[in-house]
C-alpha positions in Angstrom: -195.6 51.2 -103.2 -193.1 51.6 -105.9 -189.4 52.0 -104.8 -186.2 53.8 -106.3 -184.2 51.7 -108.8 -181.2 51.6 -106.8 -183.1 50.3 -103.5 -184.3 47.2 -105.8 -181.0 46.9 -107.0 -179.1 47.2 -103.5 -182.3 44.5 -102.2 -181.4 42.1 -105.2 -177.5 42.2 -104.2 -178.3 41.3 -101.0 -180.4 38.5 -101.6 -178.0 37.0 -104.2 -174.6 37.8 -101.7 -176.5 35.2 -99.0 -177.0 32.7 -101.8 -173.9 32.8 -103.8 -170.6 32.3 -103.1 -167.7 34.3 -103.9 -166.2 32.9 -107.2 -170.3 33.6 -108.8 -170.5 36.8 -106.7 -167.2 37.8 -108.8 -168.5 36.6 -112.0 -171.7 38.5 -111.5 -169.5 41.3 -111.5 -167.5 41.0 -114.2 -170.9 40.4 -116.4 -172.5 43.4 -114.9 -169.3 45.4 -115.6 -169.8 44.1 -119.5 -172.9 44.6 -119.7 -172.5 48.2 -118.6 -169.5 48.6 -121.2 -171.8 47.1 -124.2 -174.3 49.4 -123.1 -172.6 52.3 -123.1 -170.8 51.5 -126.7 -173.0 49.4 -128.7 -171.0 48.9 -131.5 -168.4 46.8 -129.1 -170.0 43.9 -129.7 -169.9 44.0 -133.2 -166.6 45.0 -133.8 -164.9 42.0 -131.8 -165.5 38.7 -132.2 -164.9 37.4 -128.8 
């Protein structure tokens, strides 16, 4: 009964777009999109101080 990653993912982005409005559905967004950077180059977070 397991499901694909990307279905859970696509489920979960439903669920939050009815609940949330657009300002948090843009935030969400912009975190995800950092998250995804940081991830992908680990030392960005230690390099700047922001």
């Amino acid at each position: 009964m397991s499901m694909p990653v990307d279905e859970l993912i696509y489920r979960f982005e439903q669920l939050l777009q009815r609940s949330l409005d657009d300002k948090e559905m843009e935030f969400i967004g912009w975190l995800n999109l950092r998250l995804q950077k940081q991830a992908a180059n680990p030392y960005l977070s230690k390099r700047s101080k922001r």
